[in-house]
N, C-alpha and C positions, 0 to 999 in steps of 0.2 A: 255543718255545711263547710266543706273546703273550698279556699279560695284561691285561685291560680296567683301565683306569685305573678309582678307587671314587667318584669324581664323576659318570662316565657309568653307574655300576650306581645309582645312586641314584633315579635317575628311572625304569625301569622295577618296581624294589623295591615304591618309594611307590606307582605304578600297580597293582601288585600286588595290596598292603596294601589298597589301596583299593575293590579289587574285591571280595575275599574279607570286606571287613567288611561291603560292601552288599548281599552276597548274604544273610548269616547273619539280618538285622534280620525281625524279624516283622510282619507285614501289623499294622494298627491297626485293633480291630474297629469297626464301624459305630455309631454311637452309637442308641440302642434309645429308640422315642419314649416320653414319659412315660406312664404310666397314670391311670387316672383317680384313685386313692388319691392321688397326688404331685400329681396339679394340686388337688385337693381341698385338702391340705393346703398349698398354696402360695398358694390362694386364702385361706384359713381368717389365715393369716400375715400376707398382705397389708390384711386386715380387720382385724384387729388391732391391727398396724402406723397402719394409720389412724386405730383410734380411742383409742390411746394419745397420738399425738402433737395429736390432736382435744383430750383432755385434760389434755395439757402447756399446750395452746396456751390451752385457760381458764385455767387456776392460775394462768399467768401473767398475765392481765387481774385477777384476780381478787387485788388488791394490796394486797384489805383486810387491815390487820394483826392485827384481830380474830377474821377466821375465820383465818389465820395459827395464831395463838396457837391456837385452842380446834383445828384438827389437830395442833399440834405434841402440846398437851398428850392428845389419844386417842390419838397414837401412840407416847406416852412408858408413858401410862399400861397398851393393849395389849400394848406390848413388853415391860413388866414380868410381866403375867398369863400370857403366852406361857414368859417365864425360870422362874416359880415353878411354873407348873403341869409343864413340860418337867422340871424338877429333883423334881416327886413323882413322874411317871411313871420316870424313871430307877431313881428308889430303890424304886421298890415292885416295879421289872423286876430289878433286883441283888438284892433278898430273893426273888421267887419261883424266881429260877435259882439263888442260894446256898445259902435253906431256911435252918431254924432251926438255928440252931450250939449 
């Protein structure tokens, strides 16, 4: 009995292999057109988009160092009101769920 040398079984193997893995793979569905919700909101985005960088693009003209200062100091001042007032809601949320002890 003759025995195929494993160099010449190699290539019809891989052929094989190859067949049976391109059979298995799954069709790719059709991509489904947007709706109007998704272009609304891509629209909504883009509007946005623009008029954020609208107003990057003054702040940056706008090199007075005076109003500078008078945002720095309402955002400093904001950002505090926002800390203390967050820290009494906290606490008066930890008493009405704990109750008096």
């Amino acid at each position: 009995m003759a025995r195929a040398h494993p160099k010449s079984m190699a290539a019809p193997l891989l052929l094989l292999l190859l067949l049976c893995s391109a059979t298995s793979a799954a069709p790719t569905p059709l991509p489904t057109p947007p709706g109007p919700l998704t272009q609304l909101r891509a629209a909504a985005a883009g509007y946005l988009g623009q008029a954020g960088s609208a107003a990057g693009d003054l702040l940056e003209r706008l090199s007075l160092p005076s109003a500078q200062e008078k945002i720095r100091n309402a955002y400093k001042t904001g950002a505090a009101a926002v800390v203390t007032y967050t820290g009494i809601l906290t606490d008066q949320l930890y008493h009405w769920w704990q109750g008096e002890e």
